[in-house]
TISE-892722 format. One record per residue: x, y, z of N, C-alpha, C, CB in turn; residue in three letters. Coordinates in Angstrom, 2 decimals, always signed. Glycine has a CB too. Layout:
MIRO      n_xx      n_yy      n_zz     ca_xx     ca_yy     ca_zz      c_xx      c_yy      c_zz     cb_xx     cb_yy     cb_zz   res
MIRO         X         Y         Z         X         Y         Z         X         Y         Z         X         Y         Z   ALA
...
END
This chain:
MIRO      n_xx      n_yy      n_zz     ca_xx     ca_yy     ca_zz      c_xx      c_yy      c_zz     cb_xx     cb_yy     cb_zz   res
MIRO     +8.95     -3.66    -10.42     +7.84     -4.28     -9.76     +8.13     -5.75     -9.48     +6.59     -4.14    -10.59   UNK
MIRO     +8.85     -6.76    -10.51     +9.12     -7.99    -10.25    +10.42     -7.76     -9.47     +9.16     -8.88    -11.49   UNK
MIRO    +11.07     -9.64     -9.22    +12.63     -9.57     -8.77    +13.19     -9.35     -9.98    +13.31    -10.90     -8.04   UNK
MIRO    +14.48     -8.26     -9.81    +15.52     -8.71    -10.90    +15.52     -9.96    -11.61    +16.72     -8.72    -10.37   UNK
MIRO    +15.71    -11.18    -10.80    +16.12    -12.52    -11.14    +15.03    -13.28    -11.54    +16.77    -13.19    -10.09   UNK
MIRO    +14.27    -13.61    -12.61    +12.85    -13.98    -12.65    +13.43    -15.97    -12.30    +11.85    -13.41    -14.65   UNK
MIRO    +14.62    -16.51    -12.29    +14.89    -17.95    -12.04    +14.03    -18.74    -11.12    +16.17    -18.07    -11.55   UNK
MIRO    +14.09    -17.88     -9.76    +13.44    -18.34     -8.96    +11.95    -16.86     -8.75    +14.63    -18.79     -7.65   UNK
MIRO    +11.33    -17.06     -7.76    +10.22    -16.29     -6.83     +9.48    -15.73     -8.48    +11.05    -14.69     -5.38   UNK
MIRO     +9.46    -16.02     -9.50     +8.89    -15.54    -10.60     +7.39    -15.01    -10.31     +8.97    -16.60    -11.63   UNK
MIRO     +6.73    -14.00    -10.44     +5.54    -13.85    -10.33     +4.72    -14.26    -11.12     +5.35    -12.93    -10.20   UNK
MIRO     +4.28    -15.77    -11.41     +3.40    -16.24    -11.95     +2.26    -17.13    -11.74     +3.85    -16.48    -12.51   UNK
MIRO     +1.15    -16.87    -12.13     -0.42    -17.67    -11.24     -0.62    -17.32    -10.33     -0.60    -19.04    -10.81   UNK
MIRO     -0.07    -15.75    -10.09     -0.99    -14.93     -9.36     -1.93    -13.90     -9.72     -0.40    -14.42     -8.63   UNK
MIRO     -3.32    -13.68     -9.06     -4.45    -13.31     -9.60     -3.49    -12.07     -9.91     -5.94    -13.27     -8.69   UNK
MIRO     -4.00    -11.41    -11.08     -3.87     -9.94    -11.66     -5.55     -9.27    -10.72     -3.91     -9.97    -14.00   UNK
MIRO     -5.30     -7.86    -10.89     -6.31     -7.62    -10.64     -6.10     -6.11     -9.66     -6.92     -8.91    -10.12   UNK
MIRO     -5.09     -6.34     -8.40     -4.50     -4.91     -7.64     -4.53     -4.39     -8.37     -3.30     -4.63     -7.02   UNK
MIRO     -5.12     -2.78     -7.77     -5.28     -1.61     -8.42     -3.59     -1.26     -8.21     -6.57     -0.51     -7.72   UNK
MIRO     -2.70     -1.45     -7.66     -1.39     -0.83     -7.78     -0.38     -1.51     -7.73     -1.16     -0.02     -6.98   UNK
MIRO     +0.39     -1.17     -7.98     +2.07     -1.53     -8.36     +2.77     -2.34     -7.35     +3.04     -0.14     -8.48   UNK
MIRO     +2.38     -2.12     -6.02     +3.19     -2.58     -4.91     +2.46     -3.81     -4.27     +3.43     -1.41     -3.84   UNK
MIRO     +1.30     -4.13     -4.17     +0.90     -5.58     -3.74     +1.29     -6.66     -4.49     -0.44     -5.74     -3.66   UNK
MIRO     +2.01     -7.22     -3.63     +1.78     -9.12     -4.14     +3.49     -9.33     -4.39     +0.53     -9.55     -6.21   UNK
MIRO     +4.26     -8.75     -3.77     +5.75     -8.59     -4.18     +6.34     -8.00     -2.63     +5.99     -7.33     -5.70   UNK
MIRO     +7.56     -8.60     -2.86     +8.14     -8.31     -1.82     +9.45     -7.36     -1.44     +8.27     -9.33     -1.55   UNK
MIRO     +8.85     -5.96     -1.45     +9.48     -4.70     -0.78    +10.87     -4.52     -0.87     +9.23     -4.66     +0.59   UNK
MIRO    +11.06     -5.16     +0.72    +12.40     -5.23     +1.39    +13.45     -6.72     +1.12    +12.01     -5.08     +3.04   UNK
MIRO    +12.39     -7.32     +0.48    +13.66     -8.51     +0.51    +14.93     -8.42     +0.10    +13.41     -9.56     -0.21   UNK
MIRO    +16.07     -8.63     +0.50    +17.50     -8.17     +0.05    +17.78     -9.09     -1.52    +18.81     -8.65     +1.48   UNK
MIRO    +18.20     -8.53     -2.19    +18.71     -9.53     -3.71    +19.43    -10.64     -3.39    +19.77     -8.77     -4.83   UNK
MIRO    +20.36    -10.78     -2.48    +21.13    -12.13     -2.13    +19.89    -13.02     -1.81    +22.30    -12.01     -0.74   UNK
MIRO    +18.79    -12.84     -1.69    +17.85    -14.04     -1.30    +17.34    -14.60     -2.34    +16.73    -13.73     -0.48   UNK
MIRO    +17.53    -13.98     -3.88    +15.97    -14.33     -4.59    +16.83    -15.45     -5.37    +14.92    -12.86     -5.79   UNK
MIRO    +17.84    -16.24     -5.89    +18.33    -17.30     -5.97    +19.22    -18.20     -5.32    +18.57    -17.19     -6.65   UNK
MIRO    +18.51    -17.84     -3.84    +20.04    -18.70     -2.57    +19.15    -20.07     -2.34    +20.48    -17.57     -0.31   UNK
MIRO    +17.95    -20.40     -2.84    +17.51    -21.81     -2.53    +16.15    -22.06     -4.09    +16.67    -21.82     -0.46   UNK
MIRO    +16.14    -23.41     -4.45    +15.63    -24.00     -5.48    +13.89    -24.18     -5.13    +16.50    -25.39     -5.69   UNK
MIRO    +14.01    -24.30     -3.50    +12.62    -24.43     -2.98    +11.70    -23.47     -2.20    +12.67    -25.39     -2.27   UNK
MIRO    +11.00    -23.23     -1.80    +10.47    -22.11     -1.04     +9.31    -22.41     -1.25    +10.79    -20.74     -1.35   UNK
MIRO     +8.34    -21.55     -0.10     +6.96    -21.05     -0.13     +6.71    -19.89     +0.53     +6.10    -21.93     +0.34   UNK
MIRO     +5.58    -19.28     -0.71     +5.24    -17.81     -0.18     +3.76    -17.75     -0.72     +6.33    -16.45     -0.85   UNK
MIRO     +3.37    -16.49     -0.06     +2.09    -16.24     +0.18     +2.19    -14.72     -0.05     +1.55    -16.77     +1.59   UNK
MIRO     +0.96    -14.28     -0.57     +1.06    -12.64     -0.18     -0.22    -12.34     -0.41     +2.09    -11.59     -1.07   UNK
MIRO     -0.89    -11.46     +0.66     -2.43    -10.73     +0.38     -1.98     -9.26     +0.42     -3.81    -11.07     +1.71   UNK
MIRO     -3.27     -8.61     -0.06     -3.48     -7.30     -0.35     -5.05     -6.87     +0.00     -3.09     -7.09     -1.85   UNK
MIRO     -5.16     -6.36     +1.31     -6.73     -6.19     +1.59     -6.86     -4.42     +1.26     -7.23     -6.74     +3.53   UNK
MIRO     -7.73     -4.08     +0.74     -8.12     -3.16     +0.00     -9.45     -2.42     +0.06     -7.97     -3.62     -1.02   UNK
MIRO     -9.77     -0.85     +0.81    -10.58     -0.82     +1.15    -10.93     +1.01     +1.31    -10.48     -1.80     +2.10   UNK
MIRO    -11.76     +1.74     +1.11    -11.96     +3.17     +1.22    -11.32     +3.85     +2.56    -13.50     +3.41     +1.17   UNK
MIRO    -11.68     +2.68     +3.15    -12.15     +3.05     +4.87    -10.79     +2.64     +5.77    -13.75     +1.88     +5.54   UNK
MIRO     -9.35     +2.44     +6.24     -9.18     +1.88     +7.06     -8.95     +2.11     +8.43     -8.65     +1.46     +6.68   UNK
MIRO     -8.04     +3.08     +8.46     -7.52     +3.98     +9.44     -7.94     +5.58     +8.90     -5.82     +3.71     +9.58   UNK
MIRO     -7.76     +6.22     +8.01     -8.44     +7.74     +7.79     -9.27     +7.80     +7.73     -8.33     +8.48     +6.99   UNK
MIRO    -10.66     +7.16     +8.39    -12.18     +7.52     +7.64    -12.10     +8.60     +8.56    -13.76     +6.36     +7.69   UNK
MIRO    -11.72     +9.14     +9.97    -12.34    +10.12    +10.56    -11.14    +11.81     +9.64    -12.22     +9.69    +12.69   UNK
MIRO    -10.22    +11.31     +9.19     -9.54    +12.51     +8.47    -10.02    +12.84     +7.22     -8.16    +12.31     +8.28   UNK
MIRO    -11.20    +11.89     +6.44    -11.58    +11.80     +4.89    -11.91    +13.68     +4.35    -13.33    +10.55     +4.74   UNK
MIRO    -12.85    +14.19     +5.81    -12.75    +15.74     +5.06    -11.54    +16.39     +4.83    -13.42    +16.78     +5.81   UNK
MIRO    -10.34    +16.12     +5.19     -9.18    +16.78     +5.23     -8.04    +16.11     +4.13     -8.73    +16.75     +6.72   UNK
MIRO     -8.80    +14.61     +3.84     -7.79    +13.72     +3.00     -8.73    +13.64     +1.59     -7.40    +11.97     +3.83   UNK
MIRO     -9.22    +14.23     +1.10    -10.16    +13.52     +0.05     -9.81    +13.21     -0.84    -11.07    +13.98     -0.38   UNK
MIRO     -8.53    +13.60     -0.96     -8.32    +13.06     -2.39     -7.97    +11.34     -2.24     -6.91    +13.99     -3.18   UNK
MIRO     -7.85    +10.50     -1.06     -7.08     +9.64     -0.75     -8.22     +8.84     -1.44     -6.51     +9.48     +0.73   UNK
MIRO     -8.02     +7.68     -2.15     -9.20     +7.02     -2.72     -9.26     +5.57     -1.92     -9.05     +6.87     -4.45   UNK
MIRO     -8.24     +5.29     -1.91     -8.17     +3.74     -1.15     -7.13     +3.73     +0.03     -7.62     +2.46     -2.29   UNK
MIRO     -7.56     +2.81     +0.54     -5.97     +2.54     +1.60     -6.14     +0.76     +1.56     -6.10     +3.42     +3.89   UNK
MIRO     -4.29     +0.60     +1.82     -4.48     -0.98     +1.84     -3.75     -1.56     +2.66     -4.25     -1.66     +0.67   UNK
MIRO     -3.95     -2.78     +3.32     -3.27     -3.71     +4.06     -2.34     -4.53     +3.29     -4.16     -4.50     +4.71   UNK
MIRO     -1.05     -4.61     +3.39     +0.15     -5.38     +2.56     +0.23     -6.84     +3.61     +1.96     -4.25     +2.51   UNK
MIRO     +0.75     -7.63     +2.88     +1.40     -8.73     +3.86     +1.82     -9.77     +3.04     +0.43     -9.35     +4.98   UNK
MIRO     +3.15    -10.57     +3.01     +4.40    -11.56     +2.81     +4.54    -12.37     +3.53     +5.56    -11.14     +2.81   UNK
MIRO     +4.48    -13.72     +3.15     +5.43    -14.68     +4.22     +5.74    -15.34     +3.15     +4.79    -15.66     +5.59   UNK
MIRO     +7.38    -15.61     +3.45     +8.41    -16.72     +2.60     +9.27    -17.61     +3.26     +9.39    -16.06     +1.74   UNK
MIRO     +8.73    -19.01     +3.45     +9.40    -19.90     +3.88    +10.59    -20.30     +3.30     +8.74    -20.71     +3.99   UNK
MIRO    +11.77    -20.84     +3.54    +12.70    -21.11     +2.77    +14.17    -21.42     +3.84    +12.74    -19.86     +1.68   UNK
MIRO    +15.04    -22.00     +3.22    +16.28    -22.17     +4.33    +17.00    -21.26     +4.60    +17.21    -23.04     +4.10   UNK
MIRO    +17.20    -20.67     +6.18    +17.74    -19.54     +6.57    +17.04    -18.31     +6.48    +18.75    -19.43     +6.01   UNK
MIRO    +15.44    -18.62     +5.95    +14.88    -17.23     +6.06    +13.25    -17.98     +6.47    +15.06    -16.06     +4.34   UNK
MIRO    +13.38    -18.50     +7.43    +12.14    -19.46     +8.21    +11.37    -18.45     +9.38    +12.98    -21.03     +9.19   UNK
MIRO    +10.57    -17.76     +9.36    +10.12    -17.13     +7.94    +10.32    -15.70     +7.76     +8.64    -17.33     +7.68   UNK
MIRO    +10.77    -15.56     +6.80    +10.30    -13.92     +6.39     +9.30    -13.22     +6.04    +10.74    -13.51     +5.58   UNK
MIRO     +8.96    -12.48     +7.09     +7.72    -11.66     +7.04     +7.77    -10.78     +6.45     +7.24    -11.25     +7.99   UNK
MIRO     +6.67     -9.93     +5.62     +7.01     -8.51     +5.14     +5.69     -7.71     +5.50     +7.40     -8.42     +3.43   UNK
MIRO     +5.45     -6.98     +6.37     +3.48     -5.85     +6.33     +4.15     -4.76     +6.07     +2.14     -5.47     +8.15   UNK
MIRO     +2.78     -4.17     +5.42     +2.61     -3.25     +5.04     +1.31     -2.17     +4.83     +3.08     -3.58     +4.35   UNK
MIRO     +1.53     -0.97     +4.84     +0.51     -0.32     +5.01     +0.58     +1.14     +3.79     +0.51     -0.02     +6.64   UNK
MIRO     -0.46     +1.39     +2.97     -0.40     +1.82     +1.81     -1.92     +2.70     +1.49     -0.06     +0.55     +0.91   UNK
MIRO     -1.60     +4.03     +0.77     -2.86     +4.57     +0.32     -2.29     +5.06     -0.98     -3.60     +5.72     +1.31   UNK
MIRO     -3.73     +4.83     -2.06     -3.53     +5.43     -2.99     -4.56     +6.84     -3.41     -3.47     +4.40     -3.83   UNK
MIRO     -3.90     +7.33     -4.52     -4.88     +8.23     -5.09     -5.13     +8.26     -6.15     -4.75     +9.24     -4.95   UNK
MIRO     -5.70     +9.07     -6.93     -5.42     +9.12     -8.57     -4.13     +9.75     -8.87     -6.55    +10.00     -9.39   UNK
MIRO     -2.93    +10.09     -8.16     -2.01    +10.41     -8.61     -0.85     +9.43     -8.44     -1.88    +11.52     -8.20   UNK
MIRO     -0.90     +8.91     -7.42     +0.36     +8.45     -6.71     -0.17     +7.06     -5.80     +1.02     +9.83     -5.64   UNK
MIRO     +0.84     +5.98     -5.16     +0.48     +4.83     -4.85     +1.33     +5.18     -3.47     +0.78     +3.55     -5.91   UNK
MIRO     +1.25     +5.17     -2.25     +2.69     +5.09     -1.46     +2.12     +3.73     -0.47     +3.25     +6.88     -0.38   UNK
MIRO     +3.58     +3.58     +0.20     +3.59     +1.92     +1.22     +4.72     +2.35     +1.74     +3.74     +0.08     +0.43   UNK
MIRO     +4.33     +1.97     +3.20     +4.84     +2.03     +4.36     +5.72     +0.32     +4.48     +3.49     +2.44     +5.49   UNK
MIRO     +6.66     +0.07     +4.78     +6.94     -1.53     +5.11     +7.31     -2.05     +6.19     +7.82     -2.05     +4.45   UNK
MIRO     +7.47     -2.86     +7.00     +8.68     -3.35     +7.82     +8.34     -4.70     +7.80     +8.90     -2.74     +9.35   UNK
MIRO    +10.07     -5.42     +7.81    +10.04     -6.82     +7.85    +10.69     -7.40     +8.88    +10.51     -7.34     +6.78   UNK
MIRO    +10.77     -8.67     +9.02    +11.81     -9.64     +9.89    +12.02    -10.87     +9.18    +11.27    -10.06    +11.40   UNK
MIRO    +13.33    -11.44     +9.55    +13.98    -12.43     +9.35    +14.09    -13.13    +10.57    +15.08    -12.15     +8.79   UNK
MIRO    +13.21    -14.44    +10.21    +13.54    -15.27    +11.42    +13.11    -15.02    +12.93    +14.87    -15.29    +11.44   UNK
MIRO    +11.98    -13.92    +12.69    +11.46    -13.70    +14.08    +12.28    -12.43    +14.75    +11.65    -15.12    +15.00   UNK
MIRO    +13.46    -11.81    +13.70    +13.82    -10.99    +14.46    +13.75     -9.59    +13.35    +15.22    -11.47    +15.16   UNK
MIRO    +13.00     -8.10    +13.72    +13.16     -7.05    +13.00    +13.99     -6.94    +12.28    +13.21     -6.24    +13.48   UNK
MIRO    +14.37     -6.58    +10.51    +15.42     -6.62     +9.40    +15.13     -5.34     +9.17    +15.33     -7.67     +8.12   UNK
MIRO    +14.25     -4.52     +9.09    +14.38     -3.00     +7.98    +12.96     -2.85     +7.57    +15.48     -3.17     +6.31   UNK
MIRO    +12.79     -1.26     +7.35    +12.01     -0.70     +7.22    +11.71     +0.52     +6.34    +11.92     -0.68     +8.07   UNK
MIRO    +11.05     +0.61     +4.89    +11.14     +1.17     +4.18     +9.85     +1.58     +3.73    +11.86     +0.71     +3.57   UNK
MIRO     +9.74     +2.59     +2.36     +8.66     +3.02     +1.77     +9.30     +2.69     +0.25     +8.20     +4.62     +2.20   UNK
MIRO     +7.57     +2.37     -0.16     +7.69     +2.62     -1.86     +6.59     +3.68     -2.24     +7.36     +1.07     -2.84   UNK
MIRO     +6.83     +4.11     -3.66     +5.96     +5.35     -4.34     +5.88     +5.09     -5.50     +6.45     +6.76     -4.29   UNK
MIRO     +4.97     +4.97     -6.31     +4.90     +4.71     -7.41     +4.14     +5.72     -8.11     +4.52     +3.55     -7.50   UNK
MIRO     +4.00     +6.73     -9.40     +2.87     +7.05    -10.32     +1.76     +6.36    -10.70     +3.27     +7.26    -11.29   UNK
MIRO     +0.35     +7.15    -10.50     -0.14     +6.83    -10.96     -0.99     +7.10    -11.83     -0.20     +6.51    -10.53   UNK
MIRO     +0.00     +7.91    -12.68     -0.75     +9.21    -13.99     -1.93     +8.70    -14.64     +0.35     +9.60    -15.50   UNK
MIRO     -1.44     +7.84    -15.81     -2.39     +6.65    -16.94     -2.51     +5.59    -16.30     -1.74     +6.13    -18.43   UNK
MIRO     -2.71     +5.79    -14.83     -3.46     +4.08    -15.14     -4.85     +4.12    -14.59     -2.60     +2.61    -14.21   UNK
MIRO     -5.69     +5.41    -14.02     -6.69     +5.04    -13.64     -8.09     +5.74    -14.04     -6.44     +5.00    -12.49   UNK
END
């Protein structure tokens, strides 16, 4: 859930509180980034909500409990800026996220995460 490298981008004095594993962290970022500069700024929301895009599939999806809006930006040298969105539903079983990012204004990669979510809810 964190970076490997807690030196730099450490996740700390950010609100606790996401119901899941994958908000507030960043996906796709490649490991060569998370100690290539001393300075940086980043941001990350997590909008969270029953309703976003499936309310008209809900009789066919019910088990889906939430769906959420992801989003990253990390200022820093040579990665001015890196974006990361994302798009994510959970259930009482399972967490999944959709991603895609860019570097510098130009498309980098595009992935999914999945997480359990047996005991935690």
């Amino acid at each position: 859930m964190y970076f490997v490298d807690f030196a730099n981008f450490a996740r700390r004095n950010l609100p606790e509180g996401w119901n899941d594993d994958i908000g507030g962290t960043f996906q796709l970022l490649d490991g060569r980034w998370y100690n290539s500069s001393r300075q940086y700024w980043r941001g990350n929301f997590t909008y969270e909500s029953p309703f976003i895009l499936l309310k008209p599939l809900n009789r066919w999806l019910g088990l889906v409990q939430q769906e959420r809006l992801y989003g990253g930006i990390l200022f820093m040298p040579h990665l001015n800026p890196y974006i990361e969105l994302g798009y994510g539903i959970g259930t009482h079983i399972f967490d999944v996220g959709a991603f895609v990012s860019t570097i510098n204004g130009q498309f980098d990669t595009f992935g999914f995460k999945f997480t359990f979510e047996l005991f935690n809810k």
